[in-house]
VMD Tcl script that builds the backbone (N, CA, C; Angstrom):
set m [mol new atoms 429]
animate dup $m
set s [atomselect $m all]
$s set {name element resname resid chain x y z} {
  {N N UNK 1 A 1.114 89.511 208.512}
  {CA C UNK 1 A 1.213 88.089 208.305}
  {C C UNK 1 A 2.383 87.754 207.380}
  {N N UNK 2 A 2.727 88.723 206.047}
  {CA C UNK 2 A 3.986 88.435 205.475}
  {C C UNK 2 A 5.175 88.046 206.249}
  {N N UNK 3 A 5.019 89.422 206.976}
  {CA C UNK 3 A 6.574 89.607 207.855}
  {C C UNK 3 A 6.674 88.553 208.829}
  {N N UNK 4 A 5.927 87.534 209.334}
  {CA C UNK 4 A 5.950 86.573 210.395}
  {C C UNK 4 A 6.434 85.195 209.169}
  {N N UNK 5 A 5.585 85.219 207.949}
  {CA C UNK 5 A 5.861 83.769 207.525}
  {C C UNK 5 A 7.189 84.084 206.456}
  {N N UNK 6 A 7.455 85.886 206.503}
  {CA C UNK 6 A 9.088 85.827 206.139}
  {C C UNK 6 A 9.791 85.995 207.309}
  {N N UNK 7 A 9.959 85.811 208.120}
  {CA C UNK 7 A 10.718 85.408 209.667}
  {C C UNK 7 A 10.712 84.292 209.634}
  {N N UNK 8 A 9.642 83.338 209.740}
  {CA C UNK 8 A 9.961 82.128 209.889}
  {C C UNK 8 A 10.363 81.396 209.470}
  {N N UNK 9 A 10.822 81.825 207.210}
  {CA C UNK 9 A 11.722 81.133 206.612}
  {C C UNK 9 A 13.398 81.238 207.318}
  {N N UNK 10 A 13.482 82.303 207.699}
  {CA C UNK 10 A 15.203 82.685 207.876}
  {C C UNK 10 A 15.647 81.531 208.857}
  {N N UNK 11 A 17.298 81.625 208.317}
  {CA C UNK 11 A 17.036 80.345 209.229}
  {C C UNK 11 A 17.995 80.475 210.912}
  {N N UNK 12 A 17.814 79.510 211.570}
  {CA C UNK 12 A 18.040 79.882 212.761}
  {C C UNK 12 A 18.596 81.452 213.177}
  {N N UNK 13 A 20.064 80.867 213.095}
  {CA C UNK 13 A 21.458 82.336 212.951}
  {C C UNK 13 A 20.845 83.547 212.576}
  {N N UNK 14 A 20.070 83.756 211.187}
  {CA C UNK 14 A 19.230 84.551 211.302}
  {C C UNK 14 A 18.109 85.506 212.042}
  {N N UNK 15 A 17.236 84.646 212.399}
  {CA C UNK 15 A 16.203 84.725 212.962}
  {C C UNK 15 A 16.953 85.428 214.340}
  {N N UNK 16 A 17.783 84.803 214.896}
  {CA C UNK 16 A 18.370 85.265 216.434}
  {C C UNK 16 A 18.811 86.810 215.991}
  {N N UNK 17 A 19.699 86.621 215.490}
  {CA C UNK 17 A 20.313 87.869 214.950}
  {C C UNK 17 A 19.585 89.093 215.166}
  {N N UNK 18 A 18.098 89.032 213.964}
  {CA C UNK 18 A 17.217 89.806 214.155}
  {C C UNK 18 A 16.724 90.171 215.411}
  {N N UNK 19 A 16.599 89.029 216.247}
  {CA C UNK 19 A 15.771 89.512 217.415}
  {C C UNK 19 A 16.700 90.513 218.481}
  {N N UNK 20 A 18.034 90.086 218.227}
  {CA C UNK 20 A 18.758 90.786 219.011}
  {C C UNK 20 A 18.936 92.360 218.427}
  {N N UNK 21 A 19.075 92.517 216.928}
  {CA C UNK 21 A 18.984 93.536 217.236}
  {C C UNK 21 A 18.164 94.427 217.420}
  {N N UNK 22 A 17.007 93.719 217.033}
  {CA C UNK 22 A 15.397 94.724 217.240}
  {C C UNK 22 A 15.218 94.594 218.711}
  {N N UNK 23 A 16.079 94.390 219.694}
  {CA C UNK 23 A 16.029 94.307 221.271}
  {C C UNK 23 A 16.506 95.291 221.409}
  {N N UNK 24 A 17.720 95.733 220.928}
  {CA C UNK 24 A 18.719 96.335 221.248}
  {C C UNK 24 A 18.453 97.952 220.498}
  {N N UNK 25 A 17.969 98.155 219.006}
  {CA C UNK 25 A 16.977 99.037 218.392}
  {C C UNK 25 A 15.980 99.357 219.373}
  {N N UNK 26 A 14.681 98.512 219.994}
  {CA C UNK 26 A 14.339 99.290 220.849}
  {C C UNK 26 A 14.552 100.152 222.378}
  {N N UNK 27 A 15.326 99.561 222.469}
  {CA C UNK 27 A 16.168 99.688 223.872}
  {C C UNK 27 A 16.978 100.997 223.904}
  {N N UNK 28 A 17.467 101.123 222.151}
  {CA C UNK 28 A 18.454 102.569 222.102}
  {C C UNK 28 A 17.271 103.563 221.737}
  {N N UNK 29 A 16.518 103.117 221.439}
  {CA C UNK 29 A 15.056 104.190 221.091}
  {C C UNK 29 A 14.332 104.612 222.333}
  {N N UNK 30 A 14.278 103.849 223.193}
  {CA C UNK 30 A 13.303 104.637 224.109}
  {C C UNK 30 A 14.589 105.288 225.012}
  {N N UNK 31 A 15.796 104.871 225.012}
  {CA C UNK 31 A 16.740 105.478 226.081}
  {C C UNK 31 A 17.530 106.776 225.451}
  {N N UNK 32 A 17.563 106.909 224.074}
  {CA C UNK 32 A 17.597 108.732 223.284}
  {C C UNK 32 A 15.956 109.148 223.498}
  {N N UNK 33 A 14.916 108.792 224.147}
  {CA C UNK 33 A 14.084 109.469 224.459}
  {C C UNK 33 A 13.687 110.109 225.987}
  {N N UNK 34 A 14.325 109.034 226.741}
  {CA C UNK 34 A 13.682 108.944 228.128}
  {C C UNK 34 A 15.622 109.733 228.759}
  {N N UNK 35 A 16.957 109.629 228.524}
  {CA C UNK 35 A 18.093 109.574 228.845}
  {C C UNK 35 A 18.645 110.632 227.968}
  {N N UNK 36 A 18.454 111.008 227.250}
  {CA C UNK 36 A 19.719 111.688 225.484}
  {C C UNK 36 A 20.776 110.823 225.306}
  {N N UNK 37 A 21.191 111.756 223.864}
  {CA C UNK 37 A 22.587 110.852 223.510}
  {C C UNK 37 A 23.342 110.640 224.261}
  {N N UNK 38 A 24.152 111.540 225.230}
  {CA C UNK 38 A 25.074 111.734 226.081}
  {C C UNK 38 A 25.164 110.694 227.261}
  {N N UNK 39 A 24.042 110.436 227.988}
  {CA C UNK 39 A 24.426 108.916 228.653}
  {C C UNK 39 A 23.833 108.192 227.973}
  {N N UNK 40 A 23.207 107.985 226.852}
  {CA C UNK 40 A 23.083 106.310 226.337}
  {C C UNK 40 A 24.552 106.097 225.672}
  {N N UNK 41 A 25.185 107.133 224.725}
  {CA C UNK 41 A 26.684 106.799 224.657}
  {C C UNK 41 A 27.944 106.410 225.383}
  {N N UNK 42 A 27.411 107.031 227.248}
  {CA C UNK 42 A 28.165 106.306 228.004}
  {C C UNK 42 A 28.201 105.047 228.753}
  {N N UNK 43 A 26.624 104.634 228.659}
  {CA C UNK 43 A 25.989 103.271 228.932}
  {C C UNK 43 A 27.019 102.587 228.188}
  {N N UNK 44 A 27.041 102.653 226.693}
  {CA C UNK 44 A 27.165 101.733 225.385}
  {C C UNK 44 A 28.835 101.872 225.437}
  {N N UNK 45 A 29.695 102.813 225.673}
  {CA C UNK 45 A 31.257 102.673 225.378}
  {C C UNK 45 A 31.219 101.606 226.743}
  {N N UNK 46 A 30.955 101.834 228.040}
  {CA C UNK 46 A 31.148 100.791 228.800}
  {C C UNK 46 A 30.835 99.373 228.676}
  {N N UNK 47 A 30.072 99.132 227.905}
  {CA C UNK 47 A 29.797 97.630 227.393}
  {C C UNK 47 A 30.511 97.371 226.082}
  {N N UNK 48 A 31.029 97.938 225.815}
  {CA C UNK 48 A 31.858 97.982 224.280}
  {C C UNK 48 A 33.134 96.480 224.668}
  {N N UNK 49 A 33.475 96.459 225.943}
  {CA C UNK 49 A 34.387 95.138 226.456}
  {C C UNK 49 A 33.981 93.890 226.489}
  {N N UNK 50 A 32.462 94.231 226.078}
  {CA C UNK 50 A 31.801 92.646 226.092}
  {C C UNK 50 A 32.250 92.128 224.521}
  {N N UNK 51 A 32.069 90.276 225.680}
  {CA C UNK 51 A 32.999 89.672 223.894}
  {C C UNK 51 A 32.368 89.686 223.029}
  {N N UNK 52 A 32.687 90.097 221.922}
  {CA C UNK 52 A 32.429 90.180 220.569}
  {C C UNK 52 A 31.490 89.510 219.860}
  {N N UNK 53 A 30.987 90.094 218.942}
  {CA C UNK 53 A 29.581 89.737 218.161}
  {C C UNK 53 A 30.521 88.890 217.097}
  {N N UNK 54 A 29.903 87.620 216.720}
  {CA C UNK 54 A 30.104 86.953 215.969}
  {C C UNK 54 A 29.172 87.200 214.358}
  {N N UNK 55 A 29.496 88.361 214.052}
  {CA C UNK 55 A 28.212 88.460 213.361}
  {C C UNK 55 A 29.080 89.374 211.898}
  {N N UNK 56 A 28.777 89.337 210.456}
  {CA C UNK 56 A 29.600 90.419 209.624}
  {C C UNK 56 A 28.998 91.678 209.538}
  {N N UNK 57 A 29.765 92.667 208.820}
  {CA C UNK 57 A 29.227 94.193 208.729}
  {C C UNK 57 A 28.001 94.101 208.024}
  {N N UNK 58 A 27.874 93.598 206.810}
  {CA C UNK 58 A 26.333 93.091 206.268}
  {C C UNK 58 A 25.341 92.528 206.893}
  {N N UNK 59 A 25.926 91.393 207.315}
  {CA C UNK 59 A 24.284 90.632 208.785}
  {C C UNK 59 A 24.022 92.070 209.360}
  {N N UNK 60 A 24.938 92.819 210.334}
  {CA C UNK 60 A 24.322 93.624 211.361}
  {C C UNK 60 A 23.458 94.780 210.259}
  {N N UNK 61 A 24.215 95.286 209.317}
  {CA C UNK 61 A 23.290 96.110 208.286}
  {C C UNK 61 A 21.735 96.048 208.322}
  {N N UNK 62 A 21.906 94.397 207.755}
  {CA C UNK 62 A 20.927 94.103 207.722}
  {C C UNK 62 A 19.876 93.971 208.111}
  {N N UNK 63 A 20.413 93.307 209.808}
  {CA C UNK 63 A 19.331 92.996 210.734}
  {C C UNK 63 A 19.148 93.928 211.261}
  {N N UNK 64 A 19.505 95.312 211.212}
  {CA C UNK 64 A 19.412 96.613 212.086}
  {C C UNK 64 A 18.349 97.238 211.115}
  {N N UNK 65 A 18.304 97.031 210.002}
  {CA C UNK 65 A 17.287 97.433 208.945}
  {C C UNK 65 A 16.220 96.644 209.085}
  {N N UNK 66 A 16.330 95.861 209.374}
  {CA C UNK 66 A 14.696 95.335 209.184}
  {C C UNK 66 A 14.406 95.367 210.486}
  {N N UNK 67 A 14.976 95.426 211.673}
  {CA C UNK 67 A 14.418 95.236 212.617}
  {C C UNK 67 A 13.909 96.759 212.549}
  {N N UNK 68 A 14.639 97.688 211.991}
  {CA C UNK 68 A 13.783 99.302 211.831}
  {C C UNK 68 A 12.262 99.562 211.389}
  {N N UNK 69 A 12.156 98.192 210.278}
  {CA C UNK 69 A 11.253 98.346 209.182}
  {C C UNK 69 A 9.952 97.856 209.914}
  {N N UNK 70 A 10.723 97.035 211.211}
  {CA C UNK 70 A 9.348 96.228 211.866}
  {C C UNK 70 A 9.165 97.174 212.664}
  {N N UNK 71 A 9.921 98.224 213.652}
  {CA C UNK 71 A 9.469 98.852 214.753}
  {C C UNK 71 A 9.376 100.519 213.522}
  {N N UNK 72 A 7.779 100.719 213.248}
  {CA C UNK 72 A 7.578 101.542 213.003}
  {C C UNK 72 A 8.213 102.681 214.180}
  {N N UNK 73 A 8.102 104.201 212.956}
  {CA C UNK 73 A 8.642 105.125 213.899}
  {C C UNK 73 A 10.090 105.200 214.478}
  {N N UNK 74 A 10.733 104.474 214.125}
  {CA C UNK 74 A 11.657 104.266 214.511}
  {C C UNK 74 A 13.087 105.511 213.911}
  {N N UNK 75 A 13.356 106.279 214.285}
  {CA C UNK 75 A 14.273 107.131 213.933}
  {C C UNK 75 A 15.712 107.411 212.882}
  {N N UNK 76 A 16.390 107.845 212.248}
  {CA C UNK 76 A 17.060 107.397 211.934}
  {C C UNK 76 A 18.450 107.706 212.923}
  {N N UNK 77 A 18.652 108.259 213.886}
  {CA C UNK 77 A 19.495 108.259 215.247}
  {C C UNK 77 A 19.438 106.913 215.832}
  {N N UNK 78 A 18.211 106.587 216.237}
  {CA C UNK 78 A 17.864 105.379 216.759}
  {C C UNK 78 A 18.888 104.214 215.820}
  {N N UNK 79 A 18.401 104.116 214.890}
  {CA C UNK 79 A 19.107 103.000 214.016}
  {C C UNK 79 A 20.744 103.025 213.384}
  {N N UNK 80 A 21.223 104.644 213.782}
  {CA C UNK 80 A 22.256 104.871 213.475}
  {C C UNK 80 A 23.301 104.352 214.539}
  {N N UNK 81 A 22.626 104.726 215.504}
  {CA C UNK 81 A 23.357 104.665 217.512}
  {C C UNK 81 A 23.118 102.691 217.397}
  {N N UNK 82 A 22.502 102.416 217.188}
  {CA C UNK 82 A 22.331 100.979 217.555}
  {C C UNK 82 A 22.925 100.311 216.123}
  {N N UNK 83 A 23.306 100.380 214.991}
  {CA C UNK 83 A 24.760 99.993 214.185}
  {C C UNK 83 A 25.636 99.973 214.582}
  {N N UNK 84 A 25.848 101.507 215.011}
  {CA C UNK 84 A 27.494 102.021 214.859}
  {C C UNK 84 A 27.523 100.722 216.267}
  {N N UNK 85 A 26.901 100.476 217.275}
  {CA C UNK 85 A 27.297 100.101 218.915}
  {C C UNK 85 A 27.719 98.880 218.571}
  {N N UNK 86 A 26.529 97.980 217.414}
  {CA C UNK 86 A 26.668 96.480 217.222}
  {C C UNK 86 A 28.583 96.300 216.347}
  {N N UNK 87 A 28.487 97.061 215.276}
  {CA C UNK 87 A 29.639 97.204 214.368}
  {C C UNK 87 A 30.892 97.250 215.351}
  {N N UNK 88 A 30.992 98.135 216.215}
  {CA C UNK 88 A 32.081 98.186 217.283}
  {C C UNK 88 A 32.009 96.790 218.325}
  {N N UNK 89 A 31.152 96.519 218.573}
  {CA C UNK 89 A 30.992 95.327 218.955}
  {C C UNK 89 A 31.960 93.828 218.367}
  {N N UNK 90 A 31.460 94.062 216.937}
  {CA C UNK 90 A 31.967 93.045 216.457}
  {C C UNK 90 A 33.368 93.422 215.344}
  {N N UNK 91 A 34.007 94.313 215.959}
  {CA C UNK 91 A 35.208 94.872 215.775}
  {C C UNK 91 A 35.479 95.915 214.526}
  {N N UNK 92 A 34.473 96.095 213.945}
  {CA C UNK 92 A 34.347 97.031 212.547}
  {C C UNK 92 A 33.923 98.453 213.165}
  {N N UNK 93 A 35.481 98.974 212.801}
  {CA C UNK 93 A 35.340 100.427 213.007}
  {C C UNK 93 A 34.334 101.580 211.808}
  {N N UNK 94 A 33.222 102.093 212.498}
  {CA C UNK 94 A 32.224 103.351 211.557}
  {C C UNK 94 A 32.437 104.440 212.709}
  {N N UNK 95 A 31.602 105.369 211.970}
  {CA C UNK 95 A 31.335 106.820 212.034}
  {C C UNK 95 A 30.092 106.842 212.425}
  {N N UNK 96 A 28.935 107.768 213.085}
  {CA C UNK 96 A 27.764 108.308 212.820}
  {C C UNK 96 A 27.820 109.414 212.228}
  {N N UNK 97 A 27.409 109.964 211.572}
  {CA C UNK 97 A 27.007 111.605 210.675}
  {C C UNK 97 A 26.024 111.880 211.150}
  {N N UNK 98 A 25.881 113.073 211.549}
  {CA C UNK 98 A 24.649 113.527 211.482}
  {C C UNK 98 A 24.649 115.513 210.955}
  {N N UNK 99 A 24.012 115.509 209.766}
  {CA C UNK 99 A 23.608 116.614 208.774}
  {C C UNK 99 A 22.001 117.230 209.026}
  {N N UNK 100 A 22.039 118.344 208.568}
  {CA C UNK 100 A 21.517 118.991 208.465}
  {C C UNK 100 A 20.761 119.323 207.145}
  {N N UNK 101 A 19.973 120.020 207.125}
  {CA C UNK 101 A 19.245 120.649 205.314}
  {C C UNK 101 A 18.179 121.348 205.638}
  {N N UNK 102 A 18.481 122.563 204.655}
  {CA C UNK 102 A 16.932 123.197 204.883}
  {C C UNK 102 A 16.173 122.699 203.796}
  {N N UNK 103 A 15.047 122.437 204.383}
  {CA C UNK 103 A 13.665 121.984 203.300}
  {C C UNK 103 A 12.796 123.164 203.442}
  {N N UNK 104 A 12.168 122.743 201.882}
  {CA C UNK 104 A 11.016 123.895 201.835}
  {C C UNK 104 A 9.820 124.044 202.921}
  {N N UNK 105 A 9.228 122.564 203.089}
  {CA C UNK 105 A 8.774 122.107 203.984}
  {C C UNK 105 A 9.124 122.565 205.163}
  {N N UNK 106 A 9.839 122.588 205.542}
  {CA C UNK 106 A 10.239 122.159 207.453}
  {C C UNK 106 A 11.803 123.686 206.767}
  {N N UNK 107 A 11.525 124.340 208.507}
  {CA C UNK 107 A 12.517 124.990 208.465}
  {C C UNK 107 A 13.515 124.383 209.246}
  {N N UNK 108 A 14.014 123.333 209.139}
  {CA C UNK 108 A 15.252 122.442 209.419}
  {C C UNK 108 A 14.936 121.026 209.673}
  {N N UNK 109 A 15.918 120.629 208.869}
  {CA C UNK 109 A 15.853 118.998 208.784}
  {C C UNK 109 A 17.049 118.177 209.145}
  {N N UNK 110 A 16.756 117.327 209.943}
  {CA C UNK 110 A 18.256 116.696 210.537}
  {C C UNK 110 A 18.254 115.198 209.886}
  {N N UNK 111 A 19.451 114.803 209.944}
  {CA C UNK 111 A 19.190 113.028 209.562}
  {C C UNK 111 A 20.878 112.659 210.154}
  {N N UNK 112 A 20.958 111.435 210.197}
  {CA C UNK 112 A 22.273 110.582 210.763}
  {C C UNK 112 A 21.885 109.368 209.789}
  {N N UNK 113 A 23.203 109.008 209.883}
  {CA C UNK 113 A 23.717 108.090 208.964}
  {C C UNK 113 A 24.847 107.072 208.919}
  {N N UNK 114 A 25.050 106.373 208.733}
  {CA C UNK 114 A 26.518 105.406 209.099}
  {C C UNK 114 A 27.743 105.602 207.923}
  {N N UNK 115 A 28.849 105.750 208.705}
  {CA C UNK 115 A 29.473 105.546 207.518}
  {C C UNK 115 A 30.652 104.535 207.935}
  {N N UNK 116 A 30.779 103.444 206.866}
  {CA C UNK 116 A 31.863 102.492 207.446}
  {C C UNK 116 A 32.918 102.102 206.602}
  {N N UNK 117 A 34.191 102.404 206.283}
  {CA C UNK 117 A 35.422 101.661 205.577}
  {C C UNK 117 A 35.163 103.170 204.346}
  {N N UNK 118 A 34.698 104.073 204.732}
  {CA C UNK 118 A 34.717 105.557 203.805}
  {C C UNK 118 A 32.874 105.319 203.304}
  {N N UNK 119 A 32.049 104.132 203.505}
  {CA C UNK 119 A 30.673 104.286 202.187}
  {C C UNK 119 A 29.797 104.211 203.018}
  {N N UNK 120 A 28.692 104.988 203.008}
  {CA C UNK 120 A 27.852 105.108 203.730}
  {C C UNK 120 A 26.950 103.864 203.457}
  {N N UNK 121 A 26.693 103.250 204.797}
  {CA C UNK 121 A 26.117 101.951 205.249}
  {C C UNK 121 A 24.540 101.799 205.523}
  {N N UNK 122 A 24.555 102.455 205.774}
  {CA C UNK 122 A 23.043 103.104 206.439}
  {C C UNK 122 A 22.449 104.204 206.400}
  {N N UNK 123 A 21.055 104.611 206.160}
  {CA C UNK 123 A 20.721 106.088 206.055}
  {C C UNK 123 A 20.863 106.501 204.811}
  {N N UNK 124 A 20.586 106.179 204.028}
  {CA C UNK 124 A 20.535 106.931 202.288}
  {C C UNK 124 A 21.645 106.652 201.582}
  {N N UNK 125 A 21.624 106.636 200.373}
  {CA C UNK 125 A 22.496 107.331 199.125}
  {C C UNK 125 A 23.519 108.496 199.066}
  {N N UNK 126 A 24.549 108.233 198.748}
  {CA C UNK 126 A 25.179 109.828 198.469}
  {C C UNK 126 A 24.217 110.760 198.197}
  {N N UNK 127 A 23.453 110.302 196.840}
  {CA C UNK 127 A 22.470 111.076 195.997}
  {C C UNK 127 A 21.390 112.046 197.492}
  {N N UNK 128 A 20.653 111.156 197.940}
  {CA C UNK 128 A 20.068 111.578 199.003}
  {C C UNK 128 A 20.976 112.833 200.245}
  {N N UNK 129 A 21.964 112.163 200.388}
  {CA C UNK 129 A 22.405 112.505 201.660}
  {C C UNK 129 A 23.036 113.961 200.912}
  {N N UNK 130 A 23.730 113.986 199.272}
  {CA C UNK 130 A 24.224 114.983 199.035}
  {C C UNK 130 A 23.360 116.487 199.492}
  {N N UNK 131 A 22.044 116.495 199.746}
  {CA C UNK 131 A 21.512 117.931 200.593}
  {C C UNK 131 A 21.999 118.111 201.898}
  {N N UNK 132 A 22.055 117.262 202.478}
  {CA C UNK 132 A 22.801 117.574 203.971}
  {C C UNK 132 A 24.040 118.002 204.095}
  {N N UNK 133 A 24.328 119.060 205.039}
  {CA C UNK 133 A 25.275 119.237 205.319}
  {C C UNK 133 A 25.779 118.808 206.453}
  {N N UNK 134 A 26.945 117.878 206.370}
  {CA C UNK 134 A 27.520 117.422 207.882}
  {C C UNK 134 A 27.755 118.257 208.638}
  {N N UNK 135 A 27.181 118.021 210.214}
  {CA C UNK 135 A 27.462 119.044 211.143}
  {C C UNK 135 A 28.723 118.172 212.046}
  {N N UNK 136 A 28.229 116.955 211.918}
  {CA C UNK 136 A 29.059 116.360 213.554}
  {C C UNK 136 A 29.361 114.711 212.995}
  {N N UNK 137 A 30.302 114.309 213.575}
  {CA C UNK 137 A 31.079 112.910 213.362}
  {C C UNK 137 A 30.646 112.480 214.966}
  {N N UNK 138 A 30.059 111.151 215.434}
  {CA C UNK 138 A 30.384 110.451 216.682}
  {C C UNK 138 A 30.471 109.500 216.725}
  {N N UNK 139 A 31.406 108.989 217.492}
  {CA C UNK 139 A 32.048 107.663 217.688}
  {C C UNK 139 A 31.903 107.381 218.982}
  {N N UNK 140 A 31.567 105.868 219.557}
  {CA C UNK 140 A 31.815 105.334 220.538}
  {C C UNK 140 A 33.262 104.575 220.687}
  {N N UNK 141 A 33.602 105.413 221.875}
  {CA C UNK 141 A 35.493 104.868 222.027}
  {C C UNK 141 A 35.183 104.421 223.500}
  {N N UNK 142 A 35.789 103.360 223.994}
  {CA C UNK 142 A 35.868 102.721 225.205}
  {C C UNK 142 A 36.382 103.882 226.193}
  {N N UNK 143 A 35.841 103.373 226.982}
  {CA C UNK 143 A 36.620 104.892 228.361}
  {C C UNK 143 A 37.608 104.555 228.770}
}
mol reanalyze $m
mol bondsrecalc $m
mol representation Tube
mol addrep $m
């Protein structure tokens, strides 16, 4: 009930925003489940020509985060792949990371992360992220 009567303060521009990208969050979530990375990245560079998101690097931050916070379960690939797509969209060139770490816990731990203008945008803290070791950089580039 919070999260509906804090939705319904935001105002219009907002509110849309969100919905689009928690459309678009679930949409890249079930298609790295049901497809892999490899064609949902070629789905997404081919639509990369559509006109441009009117939207800043902070709004999409933003609304890609909370629309995470609402779709429990939600991955951090999932939310990384559906930034980096919106950000290129609306002409702001990032990175995805995705690292590695061994935990005591778990004999391997993966995570992805955004990184945009050199500072990581999404996905943790230096502090945090400093256990991972980067394995891989990906970018969506138009074909």
């Amino acid at each position: 009930m919070r999260r509906l009567s804090k939705f319904l303060r935001l105002r219009t521009p907002d509110k849309l925003l969100l919905l689009s990208c928690a459309w678009r969050l679930a949409f890249v979530r079930a298609a790295l489940a049901l497809a892999g990375y490899r064609r949902l990245s070629a789905l997404l560079r081919r639509r990369l020509e559509r006109p441009r998101l009117r939207a800043t690097a902070s709004q999409l931050i933003w609304a890609v985060g909370a629309a995470a916070r609402a779709l429990p379960g939600t991955a951090c690939l999932a939310q990384a792949v559906t930034l980096h797509y919106l950000l290129a969209r609306a002409g702001q060139a990032s990175i995805i990371r995705v690292g590695v770490a061994k935990d005591q816990r778990l004999p391997f731990d993966a995570h992805a992360w955004v990184v945009c203008e050199g500072r990581v945008v999404m996905g943790g803290d230096s502090e945090a992220l400093a256990r991972y070791t980067a394995l891989t950089d990906l970018q969506l580039r138009p074909l």
